[in-house]
N, C-alpha and C positions, 0 to 999 in steps of 0.2 A: 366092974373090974375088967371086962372084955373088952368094954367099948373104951375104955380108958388105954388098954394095952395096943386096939387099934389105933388110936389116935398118936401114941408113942410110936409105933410102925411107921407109920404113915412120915411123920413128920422125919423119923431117920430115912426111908427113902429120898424123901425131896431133899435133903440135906447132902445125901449121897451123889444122887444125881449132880446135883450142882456141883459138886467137888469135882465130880469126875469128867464136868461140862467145860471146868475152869482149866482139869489139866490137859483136855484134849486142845483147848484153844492154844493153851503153851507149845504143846505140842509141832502141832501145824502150824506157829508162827516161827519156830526155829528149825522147820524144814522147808518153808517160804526162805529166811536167808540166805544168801548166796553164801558160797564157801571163802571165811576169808584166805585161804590158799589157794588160790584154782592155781591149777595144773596148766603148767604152761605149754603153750602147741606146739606140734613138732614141726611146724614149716618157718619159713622165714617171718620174720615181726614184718609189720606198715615201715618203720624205717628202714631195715635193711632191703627191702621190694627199692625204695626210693635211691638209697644209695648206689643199685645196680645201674641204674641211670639205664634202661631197657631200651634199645634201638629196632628191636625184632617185629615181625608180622603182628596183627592185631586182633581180636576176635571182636563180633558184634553181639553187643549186651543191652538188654531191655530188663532194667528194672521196676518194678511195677514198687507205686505205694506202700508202703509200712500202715496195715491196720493195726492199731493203738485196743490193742485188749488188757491192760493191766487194770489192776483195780481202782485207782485213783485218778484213772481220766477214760471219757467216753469213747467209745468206737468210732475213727472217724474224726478224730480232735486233729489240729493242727499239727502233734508233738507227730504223728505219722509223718506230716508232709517236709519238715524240717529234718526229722531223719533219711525219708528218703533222698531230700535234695543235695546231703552231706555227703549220705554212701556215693552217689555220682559223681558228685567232687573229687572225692578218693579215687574211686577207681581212675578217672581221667588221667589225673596226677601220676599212675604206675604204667602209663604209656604204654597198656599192652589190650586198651579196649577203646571201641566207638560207642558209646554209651548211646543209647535211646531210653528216651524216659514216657509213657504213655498206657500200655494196654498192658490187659492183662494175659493169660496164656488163652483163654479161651477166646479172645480177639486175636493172636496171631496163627490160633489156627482156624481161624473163620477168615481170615485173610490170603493164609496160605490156600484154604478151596476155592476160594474167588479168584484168585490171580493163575492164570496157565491152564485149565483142569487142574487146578490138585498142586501144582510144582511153580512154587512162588522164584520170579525173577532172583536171577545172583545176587544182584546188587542190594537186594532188599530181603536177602535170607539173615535169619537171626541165627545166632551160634549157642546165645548163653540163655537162660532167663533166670531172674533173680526174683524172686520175691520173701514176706517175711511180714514179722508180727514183732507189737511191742509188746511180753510179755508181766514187763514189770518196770514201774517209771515211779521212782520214791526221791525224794528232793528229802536231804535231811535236813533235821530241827537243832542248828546251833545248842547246847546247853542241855539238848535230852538225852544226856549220859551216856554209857557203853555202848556201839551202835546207833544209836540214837541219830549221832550228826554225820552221818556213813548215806554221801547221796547214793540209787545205784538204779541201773537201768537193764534189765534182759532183754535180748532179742534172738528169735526165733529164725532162725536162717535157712532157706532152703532154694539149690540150682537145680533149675529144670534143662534137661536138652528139647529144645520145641521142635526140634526135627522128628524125633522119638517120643516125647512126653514122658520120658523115664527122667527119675530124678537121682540127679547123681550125688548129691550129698547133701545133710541137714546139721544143723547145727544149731547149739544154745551157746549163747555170745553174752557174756558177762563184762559187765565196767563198773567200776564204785570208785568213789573218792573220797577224802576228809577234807581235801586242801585243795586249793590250785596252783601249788608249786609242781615244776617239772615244764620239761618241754610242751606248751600247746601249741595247734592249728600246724602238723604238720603238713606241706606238702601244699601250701596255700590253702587249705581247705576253709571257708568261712562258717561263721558260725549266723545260721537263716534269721530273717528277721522274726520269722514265727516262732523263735527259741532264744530273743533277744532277754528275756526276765531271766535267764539263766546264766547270760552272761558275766565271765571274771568268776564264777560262783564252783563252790567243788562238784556240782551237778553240771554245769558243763565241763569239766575233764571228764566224770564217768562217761556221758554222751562220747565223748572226742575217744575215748579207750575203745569202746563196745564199736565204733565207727572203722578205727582204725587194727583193731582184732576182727571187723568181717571182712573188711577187706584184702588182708592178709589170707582167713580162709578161705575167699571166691576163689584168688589167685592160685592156691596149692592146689586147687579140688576143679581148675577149670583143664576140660583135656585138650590136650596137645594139637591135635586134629583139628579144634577151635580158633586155634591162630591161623587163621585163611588171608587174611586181607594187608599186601607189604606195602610197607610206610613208604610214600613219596620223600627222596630223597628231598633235601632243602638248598637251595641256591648256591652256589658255590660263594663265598665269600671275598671281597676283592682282591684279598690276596693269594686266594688258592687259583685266582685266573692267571693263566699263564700269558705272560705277556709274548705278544706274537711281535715277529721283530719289524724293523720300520719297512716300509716298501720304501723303494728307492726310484722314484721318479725321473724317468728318464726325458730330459729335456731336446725334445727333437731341433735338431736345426735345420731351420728350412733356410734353402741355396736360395737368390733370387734365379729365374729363368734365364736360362742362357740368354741371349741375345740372337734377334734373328737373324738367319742366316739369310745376309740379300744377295743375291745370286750376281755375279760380277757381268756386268753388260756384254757380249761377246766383240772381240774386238773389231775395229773398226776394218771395213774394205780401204783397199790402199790401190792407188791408180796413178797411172802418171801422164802427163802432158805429149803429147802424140802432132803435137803443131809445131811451128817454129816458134810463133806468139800468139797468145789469145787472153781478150780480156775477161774479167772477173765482174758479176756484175752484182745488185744491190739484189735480188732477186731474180726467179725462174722466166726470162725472156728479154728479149731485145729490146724491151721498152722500158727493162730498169736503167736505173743510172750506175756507170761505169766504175767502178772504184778500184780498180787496180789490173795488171796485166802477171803473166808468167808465162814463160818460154817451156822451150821443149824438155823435158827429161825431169821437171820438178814431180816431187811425189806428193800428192795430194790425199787427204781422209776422208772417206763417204762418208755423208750423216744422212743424208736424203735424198730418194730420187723420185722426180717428178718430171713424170713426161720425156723429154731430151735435154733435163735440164739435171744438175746433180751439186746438192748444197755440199760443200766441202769444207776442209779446214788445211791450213797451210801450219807449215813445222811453226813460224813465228804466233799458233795458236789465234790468228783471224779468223773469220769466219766469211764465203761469199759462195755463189753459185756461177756456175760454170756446163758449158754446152758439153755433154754427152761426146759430141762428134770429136771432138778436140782431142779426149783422152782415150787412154787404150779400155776404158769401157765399151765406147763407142763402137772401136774395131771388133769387141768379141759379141757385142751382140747382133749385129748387121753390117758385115763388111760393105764396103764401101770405094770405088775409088777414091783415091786422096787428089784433091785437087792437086793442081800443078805449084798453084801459091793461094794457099789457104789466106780466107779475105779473115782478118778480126772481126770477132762476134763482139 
């Protein structure tokens, strides 16, 4: 009877346990579900960031890879690197960051001791750091009832300041879908080729939801101090250049040169006939031939003198030479008696 009453015992334990094994798994599988209300954030949404159309200074952000710890896909799976490459997307698109995508925090501050002693160049200081976890990635099953077909995604979010190593804020970022109706892909953000099986699917809207709710909290939760770096203004556009007015070219005119000035001959010496008559001859001596005579008192023009002899020109515009002695040249350079009857030369 005892060992019978044992065996009763026994068998209500294990029956116990198991019940109690079944309700704890209920349990913890309905406080695994995300809330279908979440509470919506108090900062601005992904679209209204986009709407603001943001012109202002920029902070520099390294975000590091998303390790993929959810239960249904391994650490280090692809679905990290597809969400990282998304969040960068986004944030690009809210024009208020230079995104770097590479290291992790313990790489930039093993970069920051190597560069300077200690004090990493300006141009190459980080503002923001971002990094994060996928804590839950469930693709829902068409047909498997209440919940059932509810894709959803968590992610763990958390800003570091890498100047400081203090971390300014953390966050769990929920997305779920049933459908893929509604606005997707805002802000051009693509959907990565390594999250390509998801596409058009209600698991890529929760992906694009949970993408576009962390980027909205980077944004509320990055400090103000962080916008260091001001936007390069963009080209003025052809018609905001102002048209400068025409130059007006001025057409020199050039004079031709005067004409030169030739100096006017000095006038001719003038002399007159000091003989009764004497002749004119073909040239300077008594061995030219005789071409004409003139009497006393005629007024003759020097052009030449040679010797005792003096080429002249008569008012009729001839031309002949004529003896020095004859004219009152003669008398002013070397008086002379005058003969009694001057013989023709």
């Amino acid at each position: 009877m005892r060992k019978l009453f044992i065996n009763l015992f026994s068998k209500f334990l294990s029956i116990a346990f198991i019940i109690f094994f079944l309700m704890s798994c209920s349990v913890m599988d309905q406080i695994s579900q995300p809330d279908e209300k979440p509470i919506p954030p108090s900062w601005p949404t992904y679209g209204q960031l986009l709407e603001e159309n943001y012109k202002g200074p920029k902070a520099r952000v390294v975000i590091a890879k998303f390790m993929d710890k959810s239960s249904t896909c391994q650490e280090n799976s692809q679905a990290g690197d597809g969400i990282t490459e998304m969040l960068r997307q986004a944030m690009l698109a809210t024009n208020r960051y230079i995104v770097q995508g590479k290291k992790s925090l313990d790489h930039i501050n093993r970069d920051k001791n190597i560069e300077d002693g200690g004090q990493m160049k300006k141009e190459n200081e980080i503002d923001l750091f971002v990094e994060g976890f996928i804590n839950e990635f469930r693709q829902g099953v068409a047909g498997a009832g209440e919940g059932g077909g509810t894709s959803h995604i968590t992610l763990l979010v958390t800003i570091t300041n890498p100047r400081t190593n203090q971390i300014l804020a953390t966050e769990k970022v929920r997305g779920k879908a049933m459908d893929f109706a509604g606005p997707i892909g805002k802000g051009g953000v693509k959907l990565p080729e390594v999250l390509k099986d998801f596409s058009k699917t209600p698991m890529e809207k929760a992906i694009r939801i949970a993408i576009e709710d962390s980027t909205s909290f980077i944004v509320a939760r990055t400090p103000l101090e962080s916008y260091r770096v001001s936007p390069i203004p963009p080209p003025p556009s052809p018609k905001e250049i102002p048209k400068s007015p025409p130059i007006k070219v001025q057409t020199e005119v050039i004079s031709p040169p005067p004409p030169p000035v030739v100096a006017s001959p000095p006038p001719l010496r003038v002399t007159q006939v000091v003989w009764a008559n004497v002749n004119l001859r073909k040239g300077p001596g008594t061995n030219y031939k005789v071409i004409g005579n003139v009497k006393k008192g005629t007024s003759l023009k020097i052009f030449e003198v040679t010797g005792d002899w003096l080429r002249i020109r008569l008012d009729n515009g001839s031309e002949a030479w004529i003896i020095k002695l004859a004219t009152s040249e003669g008398s002013h350079s070397s008086p002379s008696p005058s003969p009694p009857k001057p013989m023709p030369m």
